[in-house]
VOPAGU-2260 file (C-alpha; in pm, 1 decimal, decimal comma):
REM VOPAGU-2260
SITE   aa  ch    i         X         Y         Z
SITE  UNK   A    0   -1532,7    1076,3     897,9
SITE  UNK   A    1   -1232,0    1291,0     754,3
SITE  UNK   A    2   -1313,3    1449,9     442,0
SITE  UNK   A    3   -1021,3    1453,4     210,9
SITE  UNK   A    4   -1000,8    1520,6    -189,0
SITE  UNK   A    5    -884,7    1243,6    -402,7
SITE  UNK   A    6    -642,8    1476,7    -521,4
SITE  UNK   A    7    -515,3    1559,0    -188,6
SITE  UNK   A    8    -489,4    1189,6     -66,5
SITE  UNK   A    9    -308,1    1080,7    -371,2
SITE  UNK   A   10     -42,4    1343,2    -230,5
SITE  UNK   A   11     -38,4    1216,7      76,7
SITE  UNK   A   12      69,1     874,3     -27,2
SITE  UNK   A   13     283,5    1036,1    -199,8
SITE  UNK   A   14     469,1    1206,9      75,9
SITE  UNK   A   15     386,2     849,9     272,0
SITE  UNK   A   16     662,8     661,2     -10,3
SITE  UNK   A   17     873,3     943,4      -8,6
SITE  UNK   A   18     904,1     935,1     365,0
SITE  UNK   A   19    1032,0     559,4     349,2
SITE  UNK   A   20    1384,0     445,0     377,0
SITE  UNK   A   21    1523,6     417,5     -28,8
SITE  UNK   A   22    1618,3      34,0     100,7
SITE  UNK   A   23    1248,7     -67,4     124,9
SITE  UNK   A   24    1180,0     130,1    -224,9
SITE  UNK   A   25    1505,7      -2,3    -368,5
SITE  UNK   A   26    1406,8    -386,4    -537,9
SITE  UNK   A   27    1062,0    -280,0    -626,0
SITE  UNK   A   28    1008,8    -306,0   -1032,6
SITE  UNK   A   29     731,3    -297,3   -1244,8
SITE  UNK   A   30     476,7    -193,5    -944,9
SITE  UNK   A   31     263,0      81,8    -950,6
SITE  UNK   A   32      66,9     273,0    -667,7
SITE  UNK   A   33    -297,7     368,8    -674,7
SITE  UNK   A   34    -548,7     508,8    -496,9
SITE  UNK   A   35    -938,2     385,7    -559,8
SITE  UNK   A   36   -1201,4     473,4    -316,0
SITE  UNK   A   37   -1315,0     110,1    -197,6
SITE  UNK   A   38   -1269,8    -259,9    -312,3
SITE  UNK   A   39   -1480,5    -411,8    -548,8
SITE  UNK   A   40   -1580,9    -672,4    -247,3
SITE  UNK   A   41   -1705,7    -380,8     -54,1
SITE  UNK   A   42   -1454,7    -508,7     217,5
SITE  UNK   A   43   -1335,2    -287,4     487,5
SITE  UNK   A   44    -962,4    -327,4     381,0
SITE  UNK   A   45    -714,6     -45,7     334,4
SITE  UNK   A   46    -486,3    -156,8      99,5
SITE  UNK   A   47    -404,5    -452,0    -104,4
SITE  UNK   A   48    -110,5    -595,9    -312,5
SITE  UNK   A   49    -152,0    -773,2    -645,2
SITE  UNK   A   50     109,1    -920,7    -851,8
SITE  UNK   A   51     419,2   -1153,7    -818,0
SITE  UNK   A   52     629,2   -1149,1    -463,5
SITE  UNK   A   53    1000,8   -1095,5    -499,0
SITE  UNK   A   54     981,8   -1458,5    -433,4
SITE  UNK   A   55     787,3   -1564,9    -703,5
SITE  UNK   A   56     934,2   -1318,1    -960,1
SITE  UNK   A   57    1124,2   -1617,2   -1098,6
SITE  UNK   A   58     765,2   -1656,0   -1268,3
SITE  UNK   A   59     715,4   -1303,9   -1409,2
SITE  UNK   A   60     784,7   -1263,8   -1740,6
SITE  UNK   A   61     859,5    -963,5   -1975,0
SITE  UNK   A   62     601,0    -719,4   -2056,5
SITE  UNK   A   63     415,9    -823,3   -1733,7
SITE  UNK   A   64     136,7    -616,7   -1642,0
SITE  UNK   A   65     236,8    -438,9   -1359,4
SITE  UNK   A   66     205,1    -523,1    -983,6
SITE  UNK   A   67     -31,9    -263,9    -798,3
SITE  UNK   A   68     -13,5    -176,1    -462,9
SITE  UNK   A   69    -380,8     -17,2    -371,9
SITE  UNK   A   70    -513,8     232,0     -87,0
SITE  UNK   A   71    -879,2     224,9     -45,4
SITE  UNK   A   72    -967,3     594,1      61,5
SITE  UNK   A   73   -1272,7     580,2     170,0
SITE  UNK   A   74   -1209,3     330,9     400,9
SITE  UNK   A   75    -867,6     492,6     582,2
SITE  UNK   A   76   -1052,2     777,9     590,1
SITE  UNK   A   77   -1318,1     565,2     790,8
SITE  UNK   A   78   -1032,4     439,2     983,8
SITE  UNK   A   79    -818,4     722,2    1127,3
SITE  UNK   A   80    -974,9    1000,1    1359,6
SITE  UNK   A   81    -800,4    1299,9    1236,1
SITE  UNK   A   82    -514,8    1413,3     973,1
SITE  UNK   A   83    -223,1    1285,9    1170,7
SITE  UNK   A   84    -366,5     974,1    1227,3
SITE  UNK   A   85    -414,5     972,0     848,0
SITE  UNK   A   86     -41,5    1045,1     768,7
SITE  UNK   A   87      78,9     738,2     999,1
SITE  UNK   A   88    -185,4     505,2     862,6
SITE  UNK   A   89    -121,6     564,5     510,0
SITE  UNK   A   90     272,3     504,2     573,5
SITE  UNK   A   91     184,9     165,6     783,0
SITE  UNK   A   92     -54,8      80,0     488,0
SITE  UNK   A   93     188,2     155,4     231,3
SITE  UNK   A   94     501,8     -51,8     405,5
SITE  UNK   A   95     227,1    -382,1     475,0
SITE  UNK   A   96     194,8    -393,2     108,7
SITE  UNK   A   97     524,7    -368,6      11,4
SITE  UNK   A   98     596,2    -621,4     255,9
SITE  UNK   A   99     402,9    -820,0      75,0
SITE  UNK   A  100     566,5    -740,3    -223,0
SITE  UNK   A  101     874,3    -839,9     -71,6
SITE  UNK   A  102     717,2   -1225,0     -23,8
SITE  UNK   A  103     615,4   -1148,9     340,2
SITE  UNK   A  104     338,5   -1357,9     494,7
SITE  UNK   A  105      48,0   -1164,8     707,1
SITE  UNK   A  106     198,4   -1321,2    1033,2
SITE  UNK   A  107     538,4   -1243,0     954,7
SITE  UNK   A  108     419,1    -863,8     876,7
SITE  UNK   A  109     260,6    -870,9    1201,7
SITE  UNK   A  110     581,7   -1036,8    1419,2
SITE  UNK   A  111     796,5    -745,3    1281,2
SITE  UNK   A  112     505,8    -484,4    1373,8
SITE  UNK   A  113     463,8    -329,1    1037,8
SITE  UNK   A  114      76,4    -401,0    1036,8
């Protein structure tokens, strides 16, 4: 397994959202990124969005917690064989759950080829 700070990963998903197009960034409000290590569920996911879709914003109300778009380290570490691999996973990782922020169903994520 790669072995890769905290600190150091939370960069790289850093340079993973500044490497996306500023259309994909542009509608997204109230939503903050984090890293944790691994779910609660002890599932083998590697990210996860909770909040409101764009589509269900009509719902969200002022002062709204904020939506959180989550990387599990541990387990794209687990994932990817080496750094590179790393870089492109995070990125793929990172547009799925803004997809999802953007009301986008699994299947449709996967039709496009962004997961």
């Amino acid at each position: 397994m790669l072995s890769v700070s905290h600190e150091d990963f939370e960069t790289l998903v850093g340079e993973g959202l500044d490497s996306l197009h500023e259309d994909m960034l542009a509608e997204l409000d109230n939503v903050i990124f984090l890293v944790e290590d691994r779910p609660t569920d002890g599932s083998g996911i590697l990210g996860v969005y909770e909040g409101f879709s764009l589509a269900e914003r009509s719902a969200y109300g002022y002062g709204e917690e904020p939506d959180r778009i989550i990387l599990f380290r541990e387990n794209l570490l687990e994932h990817c064989a080496d750094m590179e691999d790393l870089v492109a996973e995070i990125r793929i990782t990172l547009v799925h759950e803004i997809a999802h922020f953007y009301g986008l169903t699994e299947e449709r994520i996967h039709e496009l080829g962004w997961g």
